[in-house]
C-alpha positions in Angstrom: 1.2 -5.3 16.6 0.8 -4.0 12.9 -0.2 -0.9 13.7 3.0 -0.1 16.4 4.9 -0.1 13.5 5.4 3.2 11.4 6.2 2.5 7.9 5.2 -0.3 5.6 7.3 -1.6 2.4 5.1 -4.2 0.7 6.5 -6.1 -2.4 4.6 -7.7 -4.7 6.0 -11.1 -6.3 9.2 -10.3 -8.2 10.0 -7.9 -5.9 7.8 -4.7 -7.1 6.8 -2.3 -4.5 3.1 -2.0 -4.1 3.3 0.2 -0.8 6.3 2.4 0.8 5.1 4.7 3.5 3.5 5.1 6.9 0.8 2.7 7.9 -1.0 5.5 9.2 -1.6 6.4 5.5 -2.2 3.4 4.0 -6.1 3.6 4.8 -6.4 6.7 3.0 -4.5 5.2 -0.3 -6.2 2.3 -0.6 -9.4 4.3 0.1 -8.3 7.3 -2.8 -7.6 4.2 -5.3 -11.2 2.9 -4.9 -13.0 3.2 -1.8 -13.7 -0.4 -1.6 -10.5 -0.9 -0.5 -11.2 0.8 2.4 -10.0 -1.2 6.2 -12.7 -1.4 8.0 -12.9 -2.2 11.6 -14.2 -5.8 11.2 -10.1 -6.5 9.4 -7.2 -7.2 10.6 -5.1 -4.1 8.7 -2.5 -6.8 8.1 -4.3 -9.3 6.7 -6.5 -6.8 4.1 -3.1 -5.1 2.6 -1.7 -8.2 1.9 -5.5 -9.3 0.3 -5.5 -6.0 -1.6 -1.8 -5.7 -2.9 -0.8 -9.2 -3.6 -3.9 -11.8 -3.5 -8.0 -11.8 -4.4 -9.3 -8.4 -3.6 -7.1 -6.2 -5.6 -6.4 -8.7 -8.7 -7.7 -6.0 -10.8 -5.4 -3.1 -10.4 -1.8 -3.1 -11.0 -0.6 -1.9 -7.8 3.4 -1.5 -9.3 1.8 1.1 -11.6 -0.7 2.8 -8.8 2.6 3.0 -6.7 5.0 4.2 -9.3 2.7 7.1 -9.8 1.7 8.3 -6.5 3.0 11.3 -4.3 4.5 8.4 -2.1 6.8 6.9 -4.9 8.2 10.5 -5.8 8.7 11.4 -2.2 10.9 8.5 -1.9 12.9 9.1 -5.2 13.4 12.4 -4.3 15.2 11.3 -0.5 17.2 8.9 -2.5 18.3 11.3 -4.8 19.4 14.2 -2.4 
């Protein structure tokens, strides 16, 4: 069911964005911040984003930051801002 849907806004405690874009491209960020963040088939997609962004497998990288500095992040700004 996850994947039928086309974008993903994930927010962190406090309500900090981690991830806004397609779920077809949240493979490939996760994988580009450090490639063991990588899905792999054995994972339910759902399950490891949530892992990653908000609980044990990503409690080393501040994901607010990542995000406010990505191509994603500006993309967004800049829609808002037109």
């Amino acid at each position: 069911v996850f994947l039928a849907f086309d974008n993903l806004l994930l927010l962190k405690k406090g309500g900090r964005c981690v991830y806004n874009g397609p779920i077809a491209s949240l493979n490939e960020y996760l994988s580009t911040t450090n490639s063991t963040y990588a899905i792999t088939k054995e994972v339910n997609p759902a399950d490891h984003a949530l892992d990653v962004f908000c609980g044990p497998l990503g409690v080393d990288t501040d994901w607010v930051d990542l995000y406010k500095k990505s191509s994603m992040c500006k993309k967004v700004e800049e829609t808002v801002n037109s």
